[in-house]
N, C-alpha and C positions, 0 to 999 in steps of 0.2 A: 709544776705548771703554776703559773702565778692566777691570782685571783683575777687580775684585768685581763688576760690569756681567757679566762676558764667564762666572765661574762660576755668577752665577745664571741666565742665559739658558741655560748649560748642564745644571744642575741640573734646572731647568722642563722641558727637553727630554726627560734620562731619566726625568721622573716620567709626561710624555704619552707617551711609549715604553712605560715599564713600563702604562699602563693601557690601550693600545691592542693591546700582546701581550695582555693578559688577555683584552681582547676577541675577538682571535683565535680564541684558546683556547676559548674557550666555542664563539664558529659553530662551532670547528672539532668541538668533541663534540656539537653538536645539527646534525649536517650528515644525519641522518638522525630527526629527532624533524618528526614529523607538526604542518605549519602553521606551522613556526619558521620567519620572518621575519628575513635577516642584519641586523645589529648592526653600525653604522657609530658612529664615538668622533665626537663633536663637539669641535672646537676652535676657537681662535682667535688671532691674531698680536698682541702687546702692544708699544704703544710709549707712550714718555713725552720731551718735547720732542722732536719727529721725529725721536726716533733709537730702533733697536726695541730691544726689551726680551724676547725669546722668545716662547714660547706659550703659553698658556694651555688648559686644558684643561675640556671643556663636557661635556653631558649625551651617553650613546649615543641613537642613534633609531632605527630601524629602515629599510628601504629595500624597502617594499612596493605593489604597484599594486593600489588599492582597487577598482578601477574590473572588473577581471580575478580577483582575487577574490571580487567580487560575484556574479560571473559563476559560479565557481567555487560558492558556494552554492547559489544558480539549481536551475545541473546537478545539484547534492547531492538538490537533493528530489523533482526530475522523474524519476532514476535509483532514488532508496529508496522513493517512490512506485510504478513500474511494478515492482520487485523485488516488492516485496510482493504486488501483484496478481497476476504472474508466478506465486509462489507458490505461491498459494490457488488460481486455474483450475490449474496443474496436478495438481493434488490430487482437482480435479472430473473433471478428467479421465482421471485412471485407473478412476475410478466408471463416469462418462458410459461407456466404451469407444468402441473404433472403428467409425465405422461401416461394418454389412456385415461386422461381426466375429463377429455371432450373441450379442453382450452385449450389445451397443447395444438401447435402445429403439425402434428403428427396428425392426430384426432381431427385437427379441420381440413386436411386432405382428405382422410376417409372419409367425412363426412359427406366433401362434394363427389366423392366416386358413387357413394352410395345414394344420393339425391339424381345422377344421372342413369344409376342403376333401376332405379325405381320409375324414373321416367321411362326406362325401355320399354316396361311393359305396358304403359298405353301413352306413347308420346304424344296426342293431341288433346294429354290431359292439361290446362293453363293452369291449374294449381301445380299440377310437378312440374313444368318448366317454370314457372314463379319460385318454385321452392330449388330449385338446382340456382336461380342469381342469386338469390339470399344466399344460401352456401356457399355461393362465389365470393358474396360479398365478405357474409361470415370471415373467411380465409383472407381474403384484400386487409380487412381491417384492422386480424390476427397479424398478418406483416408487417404492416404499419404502425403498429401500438409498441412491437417488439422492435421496431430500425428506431422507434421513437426513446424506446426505454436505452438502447446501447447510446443514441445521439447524449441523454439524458447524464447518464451513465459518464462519460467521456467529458463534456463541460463540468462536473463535480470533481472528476478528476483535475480537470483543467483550475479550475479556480481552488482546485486545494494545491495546487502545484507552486500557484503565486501566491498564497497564505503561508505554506512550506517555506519559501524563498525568504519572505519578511521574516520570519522566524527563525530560520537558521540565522541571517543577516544578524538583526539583534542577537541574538545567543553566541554569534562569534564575538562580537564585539563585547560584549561583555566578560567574552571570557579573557579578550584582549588587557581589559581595562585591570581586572582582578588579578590578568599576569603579571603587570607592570608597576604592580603595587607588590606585587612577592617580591619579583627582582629587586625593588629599591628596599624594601626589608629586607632581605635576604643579605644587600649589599652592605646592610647595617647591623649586623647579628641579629635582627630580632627576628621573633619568632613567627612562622608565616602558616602555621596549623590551621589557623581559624581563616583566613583568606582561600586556602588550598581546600578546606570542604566548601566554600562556596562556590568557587572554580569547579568543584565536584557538579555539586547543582547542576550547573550551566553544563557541564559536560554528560549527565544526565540526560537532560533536553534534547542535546543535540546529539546524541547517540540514537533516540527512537525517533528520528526523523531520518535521516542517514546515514550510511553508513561507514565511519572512519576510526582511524585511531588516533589516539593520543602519545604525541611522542615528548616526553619529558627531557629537558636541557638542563644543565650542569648550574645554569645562572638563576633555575626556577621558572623560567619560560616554560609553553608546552606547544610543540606543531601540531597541527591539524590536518591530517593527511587521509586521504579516503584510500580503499583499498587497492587503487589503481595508482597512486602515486602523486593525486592530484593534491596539492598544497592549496589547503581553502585562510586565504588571511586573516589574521585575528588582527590587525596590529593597522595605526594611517588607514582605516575606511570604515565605511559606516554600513557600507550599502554592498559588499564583495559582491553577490553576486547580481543579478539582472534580468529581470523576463516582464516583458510585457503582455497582459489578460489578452485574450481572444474569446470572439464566440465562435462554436465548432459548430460545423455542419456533416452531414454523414460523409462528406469528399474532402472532410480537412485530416490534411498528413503533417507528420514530422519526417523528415524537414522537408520543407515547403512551406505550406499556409500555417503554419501554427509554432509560433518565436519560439527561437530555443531557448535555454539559458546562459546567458554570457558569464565569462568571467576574466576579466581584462582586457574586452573585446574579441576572446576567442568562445567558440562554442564549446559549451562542456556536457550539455545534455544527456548524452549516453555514458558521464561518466561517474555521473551522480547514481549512484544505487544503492538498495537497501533502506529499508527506515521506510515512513511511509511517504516519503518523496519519491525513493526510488518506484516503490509500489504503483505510486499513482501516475507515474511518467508510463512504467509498463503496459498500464491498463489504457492508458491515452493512445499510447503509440504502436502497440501489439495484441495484448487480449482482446478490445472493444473492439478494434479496427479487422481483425480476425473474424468475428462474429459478424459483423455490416455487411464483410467480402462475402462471405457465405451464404447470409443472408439473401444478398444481393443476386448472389450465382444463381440460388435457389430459386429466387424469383423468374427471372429472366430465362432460366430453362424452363420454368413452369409456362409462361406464356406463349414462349417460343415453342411446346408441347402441343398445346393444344391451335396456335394457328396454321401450324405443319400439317394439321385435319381440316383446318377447313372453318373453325371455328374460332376469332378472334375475341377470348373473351377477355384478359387481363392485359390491362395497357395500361402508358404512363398518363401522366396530366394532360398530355397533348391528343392522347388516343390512339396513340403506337407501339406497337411491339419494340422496345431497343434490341437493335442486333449488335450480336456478336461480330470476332475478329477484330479489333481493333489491337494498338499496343499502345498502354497494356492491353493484357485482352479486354478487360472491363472497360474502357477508357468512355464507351458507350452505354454505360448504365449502372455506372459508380451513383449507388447513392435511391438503384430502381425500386427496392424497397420500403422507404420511405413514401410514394408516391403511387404506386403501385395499385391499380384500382380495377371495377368492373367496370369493361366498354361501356361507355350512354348507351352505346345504339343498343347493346343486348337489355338496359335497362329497359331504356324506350319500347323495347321487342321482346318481349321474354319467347318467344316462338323460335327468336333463332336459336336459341341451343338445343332444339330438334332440324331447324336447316342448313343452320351454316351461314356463314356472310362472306367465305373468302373460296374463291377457286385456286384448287389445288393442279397446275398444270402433271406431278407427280415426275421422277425420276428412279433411276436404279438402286441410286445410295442413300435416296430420302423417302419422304413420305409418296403414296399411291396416289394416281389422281384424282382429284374430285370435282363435281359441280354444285353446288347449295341447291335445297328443296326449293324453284320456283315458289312466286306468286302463286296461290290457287293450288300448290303441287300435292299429291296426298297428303294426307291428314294424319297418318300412322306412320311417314318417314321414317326410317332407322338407321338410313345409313350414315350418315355423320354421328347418333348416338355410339352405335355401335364402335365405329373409329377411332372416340374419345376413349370408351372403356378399352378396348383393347392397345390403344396405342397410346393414349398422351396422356393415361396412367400405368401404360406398362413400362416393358424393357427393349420393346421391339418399335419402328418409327413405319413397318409396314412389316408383313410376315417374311419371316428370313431375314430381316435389316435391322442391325442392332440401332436401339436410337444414338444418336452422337451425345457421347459424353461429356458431363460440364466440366470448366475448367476446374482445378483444386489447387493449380501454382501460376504463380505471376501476377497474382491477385491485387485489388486494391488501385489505388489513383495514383501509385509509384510502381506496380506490380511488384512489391516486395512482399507479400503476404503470399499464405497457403493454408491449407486446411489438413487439418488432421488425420484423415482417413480418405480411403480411398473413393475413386469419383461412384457416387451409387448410381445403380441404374433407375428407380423409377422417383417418382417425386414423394410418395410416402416414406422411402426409405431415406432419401435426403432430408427431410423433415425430421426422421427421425434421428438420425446423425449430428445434423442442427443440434437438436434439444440435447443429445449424450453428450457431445462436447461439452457443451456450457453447465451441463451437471456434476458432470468429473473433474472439470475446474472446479469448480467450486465445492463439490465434496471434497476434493484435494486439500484445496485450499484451506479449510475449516477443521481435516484432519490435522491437517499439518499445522496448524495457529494453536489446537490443544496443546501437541508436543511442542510446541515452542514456546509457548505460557507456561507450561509444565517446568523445562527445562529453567529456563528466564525466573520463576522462583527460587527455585531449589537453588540455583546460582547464588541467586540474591541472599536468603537465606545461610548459605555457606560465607558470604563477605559479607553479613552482617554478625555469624559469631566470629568471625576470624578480626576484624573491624570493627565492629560497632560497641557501643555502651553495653555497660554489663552491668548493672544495677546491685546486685549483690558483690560483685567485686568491687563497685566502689563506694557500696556503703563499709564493707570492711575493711576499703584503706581509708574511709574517714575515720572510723575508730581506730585506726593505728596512730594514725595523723592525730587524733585527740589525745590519746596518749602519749605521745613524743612531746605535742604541745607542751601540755603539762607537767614530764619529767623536765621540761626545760624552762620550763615558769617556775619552777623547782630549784633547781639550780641559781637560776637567777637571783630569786629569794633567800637562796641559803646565801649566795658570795656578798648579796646586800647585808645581812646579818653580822656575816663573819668583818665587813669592812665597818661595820657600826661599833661590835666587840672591840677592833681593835682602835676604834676612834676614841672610843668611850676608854680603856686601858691606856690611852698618853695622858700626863699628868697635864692639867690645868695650868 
């Protein structure tokens, strides 16, 4: 091998040293940057008539398991999904309270049975019938506080929906802009490692918002495809997809009053899922909307309970029992919860919830007849107490007559909703059905958000030794890398030597 052979083979060598440190160098500063994928130097051995020539120095690439980061998305949106729900039921349930805690709805039922209990035994007493409308009221205010917290509940959803929306928006587009900058590297041999983890980044993001996958192209492009098939564009737009805010009221549905989200002018709404987009659509359009119908049924049977005796005591704003029958069936008192109040007049009159203010003409399949205690009429009346206790908190609408049961399907201001269980018979135990739904979600929920934190680590954790920096392995290819350097500043030195020897050996 000739001496000019032997210093460029060496020269080659400290130029793929010097850009192989560099590479070091870099894992070695993003040895803690979220989703950076190590940075391997590409090379290659150069020879020219079978004899070598040194190396040659290629593009970095990265050294990543696509397969286990996939996976790593996955968990991103099953985890930012239950987080969010987590969220929102805990929120309900500082409202809802415990049950048996004397907040709960359960507990403000029994409360007013026991306030009209206590009045039986001397109904002409004006402190217990004082003390049964405050109970009343008690309960009125206990539904209202709770249609107010899902109302509440639903608009947070709502405006995280369209925060959601600008978010993704920007994060496709950026992943758009980072692709198009691979592709034209890529089209250029160079190296596109450092573009491709910040593409990570962004797909990072948009993994715990909702949920899709990344489909990688042959050109360094990557589709964006959620698990329905739906292609979300990265690429010509800024703004993919579309929804405009709304304020919810306890009667606002999807779809109907409340925008969906476009996406080329088509509605895509239900096809967005997963992440805490999808989450918070669920809760807008299904769990909140769940709990209102219920709510609502709960109400509306409760008053219609007790004016079937004879006693008008819970009414809407207007001072009406909403009735039933309608399609949907609620169509009449979507939203009666929220409004939901004790009569004036029983205010005005605390006496009537020992006489009554409505005549009961009575029939076979309903309630028995009644007449109200008269002006002037005794003083110890019991027979509308009694009616109340025995019927419009029991099972029965007169003895032998089951009372007619509330709706549990068809529910809602589309009648697309229903309820969990089956229709109860008295109104404590619907109250207390109420409050177990909304616990068990959200027990659920908050179960299931552990194991998916849990999981969502350990994933992480596994694509981060399979991928990520590894600080002792690259401190000890820098010392390899320092000593190759060297053996090759070595070289160098000695073929300078030996070319000065022989400069210095030609005769003058």
């Amino acid at each position: 091998m000739s001496l000019n052979a032997a210093l460029s083979i060496a020269s080659g060598g400290l130029a793929n040293i010097n850009q192989q440190i560099a590479l070091v160098s870099q894992n070695v500063a993003n040895a803690s940057t979220p989703n950076y994928a190590v940075e391997s130097p590409g090379q290659q051995s150069l020879a020219s008539g079978g004899q070598p020539m040194g190396v040659e120095s290629g593009v970095a690439t990265r050294n990543i398991n696509l397969a286990l980061q996939a996976s790593v998305f996955a968990e991103n949106a099953s985890a930012g999904g239950l987080q969010t729900q987590t969220t929102a039921l805990s929120a309900i349930d500082s409202v809802m309270g415990t049950p048996g805690s004397g907040s709960d709805l359960g507990s403000l039922v029994g409360n007013l049975q026991n306030a009209f209990s206590t009045l039986a035994n001397d109904p002409s007493n004006p402190t217990e019938q004082q003390a049964v409308v405050q109970s009343a009221s008690r309960l009125a205010t206990g539904i209202n506080t709770l249609s107010a917290a899902y109302t509440t509940a639903r608009q947070n959803a709502e405006n995280a929906i369209v925060s959601a929306v600008g978010t993704i928006n920007t994060t496709l587009a950026s992943i758009g802009t980072i692709s198009e900058q691979i592709v034209a590297a890529q089209a250029q041999g160079q190296s596109t490692a450092d573009l491709q983890n910040q593409r990570d980044q962004q797909m990072q993001t948009l993994s715990g918002l909702i949920s899709v996958k990344f489909l990688p192209q042959s050109n360094g492009d990557v589709l964006v495809v959620t698990p329905g098939g739906l292609e979300l564009p990265t690429h010509g737009t800024s703004a993919a997809l579309a929804v405009a805010p709304a304020t919810l009221g306890p009667g606002a549905a999807y779809p109907g009053t409340i925008p969906p989200i476009m996406l080329g002018g088509v509605d895509v709404t239900n096809q967005l899922t997963g992440g805490s987009l999808g989450a918070n659509i669920a809760l807008r359009d299904q769990t909140l909307p769940d709990y209102q119908a219920g709510l609502d049924e709960f109400s509306q049977n409760l008053a219609s309970r007790f004016a079937a005796q004879g006693l008008t005591l819970f009414t809407d704003g207007a001072g009406n029992v909403p009735a039933g029958g309608g399609i949907p069936v609620q169509s009449g008192y979507v939203g009666f919860a929220s409004e939901i109040q004790v009569n004036p007049a029983v205010i005005a009159d605390p006496a009537l919830v020992r006489d009554g203010n409505a005549t009961i003409a009575g029939s076979p399949n309903g309630a028995s007849g009644f007449t109200p205690n008269p002006p002037g009429g005794p003083a110890g009346f019991e027979t509308l107490i009694t009616r109340v206790l025995d019927y419009s908190f029991g099972s029965q609408v007169q003895a032998g007559v089951s009372q007619p049961p509330p709706n549990t399907t068809g529910l809602g201001p589309l009648g697309t909703l229903s309820l969990p269980f089956p229709a109860p018979s008295t109104p404590e135990s619907f109250a207390t059905a109420l409050v177990g739904q909304e616990s068990n979600d959200s027990a659920n929920a908050s179960g299931n958000l552990a194991t998916a934190q849990a999981t969502q680590t350990a994933l992480a954790n596994q694509l981060s030794a399979a991928s990520g920096v590894s600080i002792d392995q690259q401190m000890s290819q820098m010392v390899a890398l320092q000593n190759s350097y060297g053996a090759n500043a070595r070289i160098i030195a000695s073929v300078q030597s030996m070319w000065s020897d022989l400069l210095n050996a030609v005769p003058g």
